[in-house]
C-alpha positions as CSV (number, residue, x, y, z in Angstrom):
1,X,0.0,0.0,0.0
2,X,1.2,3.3,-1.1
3,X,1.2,5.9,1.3
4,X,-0.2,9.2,-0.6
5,X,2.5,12.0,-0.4
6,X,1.0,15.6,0.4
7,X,2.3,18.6,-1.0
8,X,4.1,20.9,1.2
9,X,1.4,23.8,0.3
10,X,-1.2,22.0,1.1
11,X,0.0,20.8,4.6
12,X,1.1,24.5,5.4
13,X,-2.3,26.6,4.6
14,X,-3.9,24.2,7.1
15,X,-2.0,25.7,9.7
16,X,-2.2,29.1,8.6
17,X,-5.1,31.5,10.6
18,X,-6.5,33.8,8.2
19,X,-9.4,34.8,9.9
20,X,-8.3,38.2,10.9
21,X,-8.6,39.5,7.4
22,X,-5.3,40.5,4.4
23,X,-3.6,43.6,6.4
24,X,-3.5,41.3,10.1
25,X,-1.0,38.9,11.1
26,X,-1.7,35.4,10.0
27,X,-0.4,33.5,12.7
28,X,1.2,30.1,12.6
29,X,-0.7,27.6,14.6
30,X,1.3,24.1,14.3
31,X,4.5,23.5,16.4
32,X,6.4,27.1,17.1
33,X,10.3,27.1,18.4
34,X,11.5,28.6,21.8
35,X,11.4,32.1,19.8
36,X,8.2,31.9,18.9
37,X,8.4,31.0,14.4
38,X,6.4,28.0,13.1
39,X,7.7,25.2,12.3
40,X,7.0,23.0,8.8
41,X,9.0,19.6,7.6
42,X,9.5,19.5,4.2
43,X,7.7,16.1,3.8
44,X,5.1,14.4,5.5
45,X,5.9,10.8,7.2
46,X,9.1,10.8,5.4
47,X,11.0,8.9,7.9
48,X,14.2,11.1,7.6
49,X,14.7,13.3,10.5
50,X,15.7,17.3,8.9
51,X,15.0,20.3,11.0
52,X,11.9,21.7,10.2
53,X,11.6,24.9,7.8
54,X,10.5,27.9,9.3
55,X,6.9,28.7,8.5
56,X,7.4,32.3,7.3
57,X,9.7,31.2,4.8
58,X,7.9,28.9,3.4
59,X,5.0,31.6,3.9
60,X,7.5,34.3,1.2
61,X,8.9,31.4,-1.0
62,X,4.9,29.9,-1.9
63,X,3.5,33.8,-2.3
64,X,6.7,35.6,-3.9
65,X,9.2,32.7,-4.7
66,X,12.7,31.3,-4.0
67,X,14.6,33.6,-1.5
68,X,17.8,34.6,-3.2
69,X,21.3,33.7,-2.2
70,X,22.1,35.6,1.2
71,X,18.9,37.6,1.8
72,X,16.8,36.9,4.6
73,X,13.2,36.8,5.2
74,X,11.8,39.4,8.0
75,X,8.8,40.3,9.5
76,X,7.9,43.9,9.3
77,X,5.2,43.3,12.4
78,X,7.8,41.9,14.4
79,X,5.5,38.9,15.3
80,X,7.6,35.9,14.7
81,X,4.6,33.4,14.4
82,X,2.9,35.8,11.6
83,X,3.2,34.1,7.7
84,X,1.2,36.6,6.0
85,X,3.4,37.5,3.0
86,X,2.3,41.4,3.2
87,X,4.1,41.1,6.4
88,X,7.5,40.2,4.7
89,X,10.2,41.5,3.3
90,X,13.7,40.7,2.0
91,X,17.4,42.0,3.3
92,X,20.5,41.3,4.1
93,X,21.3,40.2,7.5
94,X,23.2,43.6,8.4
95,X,19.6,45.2,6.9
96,X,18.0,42.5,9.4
97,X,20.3,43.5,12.0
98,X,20.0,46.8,11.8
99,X,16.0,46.8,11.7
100,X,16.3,44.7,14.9
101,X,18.0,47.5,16.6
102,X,16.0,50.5,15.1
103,X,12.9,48.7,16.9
104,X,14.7,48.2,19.9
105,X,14.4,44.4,19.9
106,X,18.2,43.3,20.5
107,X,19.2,42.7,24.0
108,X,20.6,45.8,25.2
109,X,21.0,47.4,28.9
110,X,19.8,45.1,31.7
111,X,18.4,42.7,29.2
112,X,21.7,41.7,27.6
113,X,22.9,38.2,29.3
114,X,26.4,39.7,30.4
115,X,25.6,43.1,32.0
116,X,27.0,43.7,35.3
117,X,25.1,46.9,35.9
118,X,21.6,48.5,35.4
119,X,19.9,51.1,35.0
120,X,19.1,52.5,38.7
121,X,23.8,52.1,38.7
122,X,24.2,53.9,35.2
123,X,22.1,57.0,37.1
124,X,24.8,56.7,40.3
125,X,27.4,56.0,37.9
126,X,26.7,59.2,35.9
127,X,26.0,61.3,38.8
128,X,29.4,60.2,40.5
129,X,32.1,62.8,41.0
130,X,35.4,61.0,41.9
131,X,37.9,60.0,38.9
132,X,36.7,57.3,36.1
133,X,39.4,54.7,37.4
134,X,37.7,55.1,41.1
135,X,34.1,55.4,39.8
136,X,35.1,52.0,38.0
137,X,36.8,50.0,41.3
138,X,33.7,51.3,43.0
139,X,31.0,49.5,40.5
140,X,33.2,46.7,39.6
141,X,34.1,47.6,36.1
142,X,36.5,49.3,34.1
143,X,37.6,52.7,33.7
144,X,37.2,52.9,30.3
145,X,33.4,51.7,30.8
146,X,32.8,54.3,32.9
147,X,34.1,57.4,30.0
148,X,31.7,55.5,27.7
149,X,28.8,55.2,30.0
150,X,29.3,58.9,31.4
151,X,29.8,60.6,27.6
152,X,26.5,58.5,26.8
153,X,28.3,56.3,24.5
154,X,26.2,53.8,25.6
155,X,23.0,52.9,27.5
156,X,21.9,55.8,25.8
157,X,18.4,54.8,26.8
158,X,19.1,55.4,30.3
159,X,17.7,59.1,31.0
């Protein structure tokens, strides 16, 4: 008995939520990584194990076509789980990049995995008065840090 193959378009518009309407988000509502993007595999019951493709991809490549050598695909609603094509767009991965910290999603200040200080110590910092080598024994940090947190260098988003 021959097992009848389904097309990947098929198997991805059943898991596509278009009920909001052409300018809204069509979320993705099969399996979703830890970062929130649907997840497809390329064939049905295959019996191979491959990473699955990630749903807005698939989303561009079915609506527009095959995503050109060293672009990526990115979401102009910033809602990773959204396929809606009208909500895509193609750049380069310094492009992405640099979208991704116009909009302030990047880890940055007291959300970055590494940061020793936060915001309420970049106020005291800033405020202090001794020398930038004391300032920096005083917070744990270096002297240099200090010059670049105190010419607003960076976390510029600290008032």
């Amino acid at each position: 008995m021959t097992k009848r193959i389904v097309p990947l378009a098929d198997r991805f518009k059943k898991f596509v939520d278009k009920s909001a309407g052409p300018d809204e988000c069509w979320p993705w509502m099969g399996s979703r990584d830890r970062h929130g993007y649907g997840g497809i595999r390329r064939s049905a019951g295959c019996g191979r194990i491959a990473p699955p493709l990630k749903a807005y991809r698939v989303a561009w490549e079915l609506a527009v076509g095959p995503i050109p050598a060293g672009m990526s695909v990115c979401h102009r609603c910033d809602n990773p789980p959204c396929c809606n094509p009208a909500h895509l767009f193609l750049a380069t991965h310094a492009e992405n990049m640099a979208d991704k910290v116009r909009k302030r999603r990047h880890h940055h200040g007291d959300t970055h995995a590494f940061a020793k200080l936060n915001s309420d110590l970049i106020v005291q910092i800033r405020n202090s008065t001794g020398s930038q080598r004391k300032v920096g024994e005083q917070f744990g940090v270096s002297q240099t840090l200090i010059g670049l947190i105190k010419r607003r260098k960076i976390w510029k988003h600290v008032p």
